[in-house]
PDB file of N, CA, C and O in Angstrom:
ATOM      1  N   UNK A   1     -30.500  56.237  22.115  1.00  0.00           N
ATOM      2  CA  UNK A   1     -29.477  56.906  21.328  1.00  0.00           C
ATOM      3  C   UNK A   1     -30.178  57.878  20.389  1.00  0.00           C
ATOM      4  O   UNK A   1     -30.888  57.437  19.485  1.00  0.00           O
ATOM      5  N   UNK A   2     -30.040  58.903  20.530  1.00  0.00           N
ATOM      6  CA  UNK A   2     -30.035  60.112  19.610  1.00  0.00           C
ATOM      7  C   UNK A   2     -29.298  59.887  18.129  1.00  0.00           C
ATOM      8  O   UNK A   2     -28.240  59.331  17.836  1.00  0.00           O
ATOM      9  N   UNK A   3     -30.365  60.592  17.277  1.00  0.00           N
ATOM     10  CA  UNK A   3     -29.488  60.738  15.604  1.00  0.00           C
ATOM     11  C   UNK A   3     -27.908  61.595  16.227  1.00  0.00           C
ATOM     12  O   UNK A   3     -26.747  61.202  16.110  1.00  0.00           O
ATOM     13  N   UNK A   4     -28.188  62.262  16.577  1.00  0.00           N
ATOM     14  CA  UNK A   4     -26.159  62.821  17.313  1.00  0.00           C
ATOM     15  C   UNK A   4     -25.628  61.743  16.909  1.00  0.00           C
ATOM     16  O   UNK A   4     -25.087  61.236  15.926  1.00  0.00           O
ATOM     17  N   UNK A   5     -26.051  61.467  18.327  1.00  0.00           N
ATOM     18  CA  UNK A   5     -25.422  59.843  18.921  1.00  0.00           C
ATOM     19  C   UNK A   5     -24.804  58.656  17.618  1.00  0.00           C
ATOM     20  O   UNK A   5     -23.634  58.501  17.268  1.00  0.00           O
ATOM     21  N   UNK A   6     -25.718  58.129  17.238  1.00  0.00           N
ATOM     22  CA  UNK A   6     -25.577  57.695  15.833  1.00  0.00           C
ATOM     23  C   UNK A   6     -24.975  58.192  14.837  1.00  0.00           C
ATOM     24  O   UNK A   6     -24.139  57.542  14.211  1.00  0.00           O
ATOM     25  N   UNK A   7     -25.263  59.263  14.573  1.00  0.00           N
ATOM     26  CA  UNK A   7     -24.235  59.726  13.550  1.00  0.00           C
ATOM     27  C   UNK A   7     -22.700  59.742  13.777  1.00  0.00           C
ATOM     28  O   UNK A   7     -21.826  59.827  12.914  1.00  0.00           O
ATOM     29  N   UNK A   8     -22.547  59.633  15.236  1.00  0.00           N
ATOM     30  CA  UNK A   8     -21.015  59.899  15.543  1.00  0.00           C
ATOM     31  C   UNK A   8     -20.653  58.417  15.700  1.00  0.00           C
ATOM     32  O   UNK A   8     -19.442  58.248  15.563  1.00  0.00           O
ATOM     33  N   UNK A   9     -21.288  57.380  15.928  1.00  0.00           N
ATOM     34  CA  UNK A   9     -21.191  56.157  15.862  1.00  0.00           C
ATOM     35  C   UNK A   9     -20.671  55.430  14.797  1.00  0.00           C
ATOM     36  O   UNK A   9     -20.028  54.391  14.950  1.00  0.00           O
ATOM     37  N   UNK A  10     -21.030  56.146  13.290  1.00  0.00           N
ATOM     38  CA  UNK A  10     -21.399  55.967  12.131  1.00  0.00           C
ATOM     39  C   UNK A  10     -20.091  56.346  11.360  1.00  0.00           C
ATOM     40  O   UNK A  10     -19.715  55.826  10.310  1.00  0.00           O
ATOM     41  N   UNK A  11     -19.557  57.192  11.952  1.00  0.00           N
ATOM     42  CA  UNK A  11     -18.514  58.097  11.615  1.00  0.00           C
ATOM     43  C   UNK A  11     -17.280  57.606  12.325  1.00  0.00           C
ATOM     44  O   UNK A  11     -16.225  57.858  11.742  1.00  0.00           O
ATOM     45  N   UNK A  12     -17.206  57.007  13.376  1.00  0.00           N
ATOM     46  CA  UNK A  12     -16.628  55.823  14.432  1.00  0.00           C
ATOM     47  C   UNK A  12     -16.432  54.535  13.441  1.00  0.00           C
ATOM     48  O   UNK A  12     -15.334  54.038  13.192  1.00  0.00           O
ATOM     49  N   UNK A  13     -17.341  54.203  13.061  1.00  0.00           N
ATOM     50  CA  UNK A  13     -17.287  52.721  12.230  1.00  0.00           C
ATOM     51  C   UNK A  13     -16.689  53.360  10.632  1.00  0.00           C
ATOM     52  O   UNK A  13     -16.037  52.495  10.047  1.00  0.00           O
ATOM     53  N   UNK A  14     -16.757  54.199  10.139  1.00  0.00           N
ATOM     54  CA  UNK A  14     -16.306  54.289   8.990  1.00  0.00           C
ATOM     55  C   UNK A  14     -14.399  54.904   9.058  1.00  0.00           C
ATOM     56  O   UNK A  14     -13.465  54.733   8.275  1.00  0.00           O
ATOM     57  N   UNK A  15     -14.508  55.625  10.364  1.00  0.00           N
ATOM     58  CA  UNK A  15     -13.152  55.835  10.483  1.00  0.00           C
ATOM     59  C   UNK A  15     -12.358  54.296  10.424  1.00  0.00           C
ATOM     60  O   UNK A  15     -11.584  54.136   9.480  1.00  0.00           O
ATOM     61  N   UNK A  16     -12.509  53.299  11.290  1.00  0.00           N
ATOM     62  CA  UNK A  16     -12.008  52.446  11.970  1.00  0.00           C
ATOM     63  C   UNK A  16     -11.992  51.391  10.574  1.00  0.00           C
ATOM     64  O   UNK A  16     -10.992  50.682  10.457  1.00  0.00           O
ATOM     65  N   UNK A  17     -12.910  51.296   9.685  1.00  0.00           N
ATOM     66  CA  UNK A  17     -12.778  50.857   8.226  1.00  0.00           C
ATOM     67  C   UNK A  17     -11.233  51.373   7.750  1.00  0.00           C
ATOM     68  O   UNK A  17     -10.190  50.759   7.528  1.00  0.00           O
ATOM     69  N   UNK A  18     -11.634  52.910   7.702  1.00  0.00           N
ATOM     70  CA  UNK A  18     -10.840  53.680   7.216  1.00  0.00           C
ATOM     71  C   UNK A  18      -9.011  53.105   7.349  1.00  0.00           C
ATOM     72  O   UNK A  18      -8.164  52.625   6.594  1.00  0.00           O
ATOM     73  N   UNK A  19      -9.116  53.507   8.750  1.00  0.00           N
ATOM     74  CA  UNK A  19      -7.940  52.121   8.645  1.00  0.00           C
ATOM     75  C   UNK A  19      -7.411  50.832   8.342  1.00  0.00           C
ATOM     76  O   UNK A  19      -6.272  50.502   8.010  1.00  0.00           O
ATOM     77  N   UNK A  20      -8.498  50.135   8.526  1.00  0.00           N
ATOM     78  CA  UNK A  20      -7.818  48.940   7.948  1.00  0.00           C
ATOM     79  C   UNK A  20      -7.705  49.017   6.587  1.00  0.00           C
ATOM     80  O   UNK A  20      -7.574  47.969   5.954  1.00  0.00           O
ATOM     81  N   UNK A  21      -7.727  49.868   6.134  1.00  0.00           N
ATOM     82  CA  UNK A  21      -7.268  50.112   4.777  1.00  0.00           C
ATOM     83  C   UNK A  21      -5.767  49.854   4.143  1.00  0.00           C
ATOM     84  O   UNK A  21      -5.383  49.465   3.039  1.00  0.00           O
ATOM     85  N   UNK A  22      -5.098  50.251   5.356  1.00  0.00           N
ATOM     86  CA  UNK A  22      -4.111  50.088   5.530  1.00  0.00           C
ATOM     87  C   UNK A  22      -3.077  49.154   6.136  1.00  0.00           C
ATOM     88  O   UNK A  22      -1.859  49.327   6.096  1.00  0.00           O
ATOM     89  N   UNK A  23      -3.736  48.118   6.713  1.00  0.00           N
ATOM     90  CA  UNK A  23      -3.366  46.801   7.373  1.00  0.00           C
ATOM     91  C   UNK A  23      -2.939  45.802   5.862  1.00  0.00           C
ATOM     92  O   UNK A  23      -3.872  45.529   5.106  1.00  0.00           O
ATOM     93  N   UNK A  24      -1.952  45.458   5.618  1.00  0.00           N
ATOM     94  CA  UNK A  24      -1.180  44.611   4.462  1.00  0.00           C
ATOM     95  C   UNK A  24      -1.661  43.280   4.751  1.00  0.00           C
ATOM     96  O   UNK A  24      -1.353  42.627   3.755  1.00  0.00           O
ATOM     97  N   UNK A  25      -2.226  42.555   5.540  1.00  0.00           N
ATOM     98  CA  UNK A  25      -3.042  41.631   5.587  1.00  0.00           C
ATOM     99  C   UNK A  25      -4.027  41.252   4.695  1.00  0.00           C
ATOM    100  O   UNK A  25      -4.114  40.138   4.178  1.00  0.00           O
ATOM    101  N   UNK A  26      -4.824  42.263   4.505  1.00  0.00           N
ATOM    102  CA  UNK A  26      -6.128  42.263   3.983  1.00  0.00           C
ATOM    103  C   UNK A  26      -5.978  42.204   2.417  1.00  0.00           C
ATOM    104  O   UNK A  26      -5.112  42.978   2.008  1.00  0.00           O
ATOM    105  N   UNK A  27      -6.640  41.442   1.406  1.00  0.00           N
ATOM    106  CA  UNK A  27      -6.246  41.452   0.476  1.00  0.00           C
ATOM    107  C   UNK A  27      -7.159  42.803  -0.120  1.00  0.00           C
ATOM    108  O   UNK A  27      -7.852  43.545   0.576  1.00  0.00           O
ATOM    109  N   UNK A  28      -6.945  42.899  -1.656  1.00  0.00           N
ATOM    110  CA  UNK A  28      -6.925  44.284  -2.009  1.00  0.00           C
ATOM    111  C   UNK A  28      -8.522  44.384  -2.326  1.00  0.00           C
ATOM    112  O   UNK A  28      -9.215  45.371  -2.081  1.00  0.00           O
ATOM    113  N   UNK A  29      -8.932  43.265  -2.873  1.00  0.00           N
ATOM    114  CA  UNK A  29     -10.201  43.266  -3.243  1.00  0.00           C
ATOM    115  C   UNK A  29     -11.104  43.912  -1.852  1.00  0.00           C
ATOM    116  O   UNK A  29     -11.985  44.769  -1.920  1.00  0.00           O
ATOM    117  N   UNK A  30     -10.715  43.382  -0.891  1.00  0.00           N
ATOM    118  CA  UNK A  30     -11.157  43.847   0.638  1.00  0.00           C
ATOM    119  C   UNK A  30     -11.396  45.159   0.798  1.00  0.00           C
ATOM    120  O   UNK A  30     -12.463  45.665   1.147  1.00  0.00           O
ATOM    121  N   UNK A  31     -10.017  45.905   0.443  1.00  0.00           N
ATOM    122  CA  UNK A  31      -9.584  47.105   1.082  1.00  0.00           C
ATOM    123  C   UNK A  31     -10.425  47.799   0.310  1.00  0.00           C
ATOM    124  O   UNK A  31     -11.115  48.638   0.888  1.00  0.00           O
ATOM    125  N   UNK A  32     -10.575  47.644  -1.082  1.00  0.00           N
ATOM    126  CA  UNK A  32     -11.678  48.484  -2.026  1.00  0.00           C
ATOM    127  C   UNK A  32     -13.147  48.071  -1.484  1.00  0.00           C
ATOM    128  O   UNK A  32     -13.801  49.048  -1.119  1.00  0.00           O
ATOM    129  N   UNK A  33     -13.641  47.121  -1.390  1.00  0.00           N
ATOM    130  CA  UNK A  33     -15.046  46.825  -0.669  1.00  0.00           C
ATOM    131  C   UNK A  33     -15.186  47.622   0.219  1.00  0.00           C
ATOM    132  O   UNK A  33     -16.001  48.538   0.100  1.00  0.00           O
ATOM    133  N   UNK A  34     -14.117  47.406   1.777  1.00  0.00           N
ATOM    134  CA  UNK A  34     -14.172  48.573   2.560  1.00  0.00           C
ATOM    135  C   UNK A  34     -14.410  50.391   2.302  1.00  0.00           C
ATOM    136  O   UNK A  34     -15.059  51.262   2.881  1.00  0.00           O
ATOM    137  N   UNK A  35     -13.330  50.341   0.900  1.00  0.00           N
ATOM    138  CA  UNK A  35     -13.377  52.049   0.835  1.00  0.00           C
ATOM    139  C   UNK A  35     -14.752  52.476   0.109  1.00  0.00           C
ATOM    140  O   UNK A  35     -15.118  53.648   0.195  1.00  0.00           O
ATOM    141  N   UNK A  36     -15.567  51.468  -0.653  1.00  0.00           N
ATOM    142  CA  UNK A  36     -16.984  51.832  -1.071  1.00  0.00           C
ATOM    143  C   UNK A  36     -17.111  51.733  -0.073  1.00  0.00           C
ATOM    144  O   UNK A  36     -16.278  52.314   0.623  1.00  0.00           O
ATOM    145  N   UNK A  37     -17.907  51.166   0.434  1.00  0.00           N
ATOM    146  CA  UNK A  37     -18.896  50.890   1.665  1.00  0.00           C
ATOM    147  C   UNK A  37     -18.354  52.401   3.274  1.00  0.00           C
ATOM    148  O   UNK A  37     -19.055  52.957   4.119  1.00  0.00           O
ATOM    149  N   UNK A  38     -16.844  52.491   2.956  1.00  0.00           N
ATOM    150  CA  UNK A  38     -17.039  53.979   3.311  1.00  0.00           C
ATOM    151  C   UNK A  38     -17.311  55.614   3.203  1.00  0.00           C
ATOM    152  O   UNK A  38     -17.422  56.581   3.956  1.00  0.00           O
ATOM    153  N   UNK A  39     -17.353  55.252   1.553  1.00  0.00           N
ATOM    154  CA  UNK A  39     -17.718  56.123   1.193  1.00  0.00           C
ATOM    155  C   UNK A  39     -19.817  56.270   1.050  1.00  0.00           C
ATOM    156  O   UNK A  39     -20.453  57.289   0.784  1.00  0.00           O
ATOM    157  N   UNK A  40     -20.275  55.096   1.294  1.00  0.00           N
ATOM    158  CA  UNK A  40     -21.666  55.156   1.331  1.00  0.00           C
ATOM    159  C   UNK A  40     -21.885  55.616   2.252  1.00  0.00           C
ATOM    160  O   UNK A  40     -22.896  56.314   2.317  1.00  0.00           O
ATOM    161  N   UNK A  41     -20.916  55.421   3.581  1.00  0.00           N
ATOM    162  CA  UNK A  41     -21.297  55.645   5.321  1.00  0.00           C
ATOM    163  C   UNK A  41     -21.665  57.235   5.240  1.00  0.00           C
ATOM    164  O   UNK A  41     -22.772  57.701   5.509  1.00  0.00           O
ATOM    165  N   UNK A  42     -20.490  57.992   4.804  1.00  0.00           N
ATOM    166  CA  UNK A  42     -19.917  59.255   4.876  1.00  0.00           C
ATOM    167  C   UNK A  42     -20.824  59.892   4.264  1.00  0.00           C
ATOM    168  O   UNK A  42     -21.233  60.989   4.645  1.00  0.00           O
ATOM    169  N   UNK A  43     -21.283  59.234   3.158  1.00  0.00           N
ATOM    170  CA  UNK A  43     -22.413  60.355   2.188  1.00  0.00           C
ATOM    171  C   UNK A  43     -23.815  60.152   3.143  1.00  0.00           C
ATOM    172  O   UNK A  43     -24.575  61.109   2.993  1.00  0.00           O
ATOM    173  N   UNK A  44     -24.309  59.151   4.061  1.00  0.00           N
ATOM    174  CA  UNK A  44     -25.415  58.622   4.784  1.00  0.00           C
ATOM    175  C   UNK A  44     -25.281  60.000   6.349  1.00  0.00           C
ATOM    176  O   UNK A  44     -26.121  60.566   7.048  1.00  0.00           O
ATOM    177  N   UNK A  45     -23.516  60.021   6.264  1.00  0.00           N
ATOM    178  CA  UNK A  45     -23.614  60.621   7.981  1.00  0.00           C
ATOM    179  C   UNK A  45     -24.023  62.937   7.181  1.00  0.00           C
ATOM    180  O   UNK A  45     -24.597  63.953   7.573  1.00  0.00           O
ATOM    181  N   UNK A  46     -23.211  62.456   5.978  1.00  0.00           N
ATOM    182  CA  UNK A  46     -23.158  63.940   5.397  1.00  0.00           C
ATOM    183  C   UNK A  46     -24.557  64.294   4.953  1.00  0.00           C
ATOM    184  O   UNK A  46     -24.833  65.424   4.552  1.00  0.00           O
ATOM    185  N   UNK A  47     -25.368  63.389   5.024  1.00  0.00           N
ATOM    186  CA  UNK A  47     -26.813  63.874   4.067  1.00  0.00           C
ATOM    187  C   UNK A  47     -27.810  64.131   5.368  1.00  0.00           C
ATOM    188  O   UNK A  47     -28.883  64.721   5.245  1.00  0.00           O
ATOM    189  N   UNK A  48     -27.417  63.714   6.383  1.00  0.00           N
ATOM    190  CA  UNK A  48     -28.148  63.633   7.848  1.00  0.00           C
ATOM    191  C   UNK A  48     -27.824  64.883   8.519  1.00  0.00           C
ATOM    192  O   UNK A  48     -28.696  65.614   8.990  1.00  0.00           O
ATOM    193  N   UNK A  49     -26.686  65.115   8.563  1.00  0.00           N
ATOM    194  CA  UNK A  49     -25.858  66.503   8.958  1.00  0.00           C
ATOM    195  C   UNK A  49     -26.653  67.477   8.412  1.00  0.00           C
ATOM    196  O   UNK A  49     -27.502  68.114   9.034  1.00  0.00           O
ATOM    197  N   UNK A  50     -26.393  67.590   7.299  1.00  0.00           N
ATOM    198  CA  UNK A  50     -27.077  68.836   6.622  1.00  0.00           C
ATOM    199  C   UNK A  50     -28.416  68.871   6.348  1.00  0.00           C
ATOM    200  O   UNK A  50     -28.930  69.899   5.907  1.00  0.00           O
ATOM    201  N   UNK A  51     -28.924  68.064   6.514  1.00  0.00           N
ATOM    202  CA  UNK A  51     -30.999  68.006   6.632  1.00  0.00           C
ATOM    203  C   UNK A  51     -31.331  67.357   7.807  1.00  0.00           C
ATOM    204  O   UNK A  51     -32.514  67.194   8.109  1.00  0.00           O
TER     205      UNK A  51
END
């Protein structure tokens, strides 16, 4: 697998977070854990992109 490759992988797993954001199941404390931890992905796939 190529950095590509990975990066789109990366961006795959943070989308798919992204949603369950929205699943009423999940309690809230969750849904915020999730939205850090996607926002670390995004700044990891955005800092790779551009260098």
């Amino acid at each position: 697998m190529n950095k590509e490759e990975l990066l789109e992988q990366l961006e795959s797993v943070a989308n798919f977070m992204r949603g369950m954001q929205f699943d009423p199941r999940i309690p809230v404390d969750t849904k915020e854990a999730l939205r850090e931890r996607t926002m670390q992905i995004d700044d990891i796939v955005e800092e790779n992109l551009m260098g």
